[in-house]
C-alpha positions as CSV (number, residue, x, y, z in Angstrom):
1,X,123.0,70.3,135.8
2,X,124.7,67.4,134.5
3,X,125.6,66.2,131.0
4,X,123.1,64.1,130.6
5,X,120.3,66.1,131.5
6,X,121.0,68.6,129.2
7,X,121.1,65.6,126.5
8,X,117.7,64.1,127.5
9,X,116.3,67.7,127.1
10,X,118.1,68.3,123.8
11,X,116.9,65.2,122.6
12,X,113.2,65.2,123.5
13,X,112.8,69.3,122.5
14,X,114.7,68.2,118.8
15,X,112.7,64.9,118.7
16,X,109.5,67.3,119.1
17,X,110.5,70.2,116.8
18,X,111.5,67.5,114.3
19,X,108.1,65.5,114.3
20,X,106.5,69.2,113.7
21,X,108.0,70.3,111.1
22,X,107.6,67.0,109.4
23,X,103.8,67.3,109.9
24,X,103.8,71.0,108.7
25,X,105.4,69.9,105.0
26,X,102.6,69.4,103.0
27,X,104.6,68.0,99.8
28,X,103.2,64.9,97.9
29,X,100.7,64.6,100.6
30,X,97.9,62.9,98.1
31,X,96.9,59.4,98.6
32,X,98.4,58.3,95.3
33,X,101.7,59.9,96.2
34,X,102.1,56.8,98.2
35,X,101.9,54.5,95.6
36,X,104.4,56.7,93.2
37,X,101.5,58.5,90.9
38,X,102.0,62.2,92.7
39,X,101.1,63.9,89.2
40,X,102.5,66.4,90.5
41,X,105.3,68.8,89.0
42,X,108.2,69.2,91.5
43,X,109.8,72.3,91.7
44,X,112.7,74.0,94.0
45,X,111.3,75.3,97.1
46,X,110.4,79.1,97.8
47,X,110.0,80.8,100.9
48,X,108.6,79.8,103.5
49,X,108.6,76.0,102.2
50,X,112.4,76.4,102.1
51,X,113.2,77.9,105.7
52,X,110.8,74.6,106.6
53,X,112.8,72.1,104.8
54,X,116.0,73.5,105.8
55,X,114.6,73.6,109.6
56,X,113.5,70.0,109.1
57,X,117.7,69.6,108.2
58,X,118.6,70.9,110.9
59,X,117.0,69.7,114.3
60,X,117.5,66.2,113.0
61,X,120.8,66.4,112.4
62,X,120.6,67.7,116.0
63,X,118.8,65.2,117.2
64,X,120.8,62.4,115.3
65,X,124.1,64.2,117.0
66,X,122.8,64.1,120.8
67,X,121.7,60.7,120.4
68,X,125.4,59.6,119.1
69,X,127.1,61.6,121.7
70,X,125.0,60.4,124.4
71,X,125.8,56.7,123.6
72,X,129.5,57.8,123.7
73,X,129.3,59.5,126.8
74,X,126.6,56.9,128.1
């Protein structure tokens, strides 16, 4: 296997896994959060909402680092 198949991979599975967990955080998901009236009191994040977020972190950073090293190598 070559470089930049590994990349392609690690870039479409983090792409996916990123887009997921996105749609999974259900956080100011009203309609009038859109427009800035949430109403809602924000807290700090608990559980499972936490391992989510910081999950969220982490395979785009992923993603954002494949994509830079594959222009370099590319």
């Amino acid at each position: 296997m070559n470089v930049d198949l590994i990349l392609q991979w690690v870039m479409i599975i983090s792409a996916g896994l990123t887009i997921l967990l996105i749609l999974l955080q259900s956080r100011g998901a009203t309609l009038g959060a859109g427009f800035g009236s949430s109403g809602e009191l924000f807290t700090s994040r608990r559980g499972i909402e936490k391992n989510l977020y910081d999950t969220t972190i982490v395979t785009a950073t992923i993603f954002v680092l494949s994509v830079i090293v594959a222009l370099i190598l590319g």
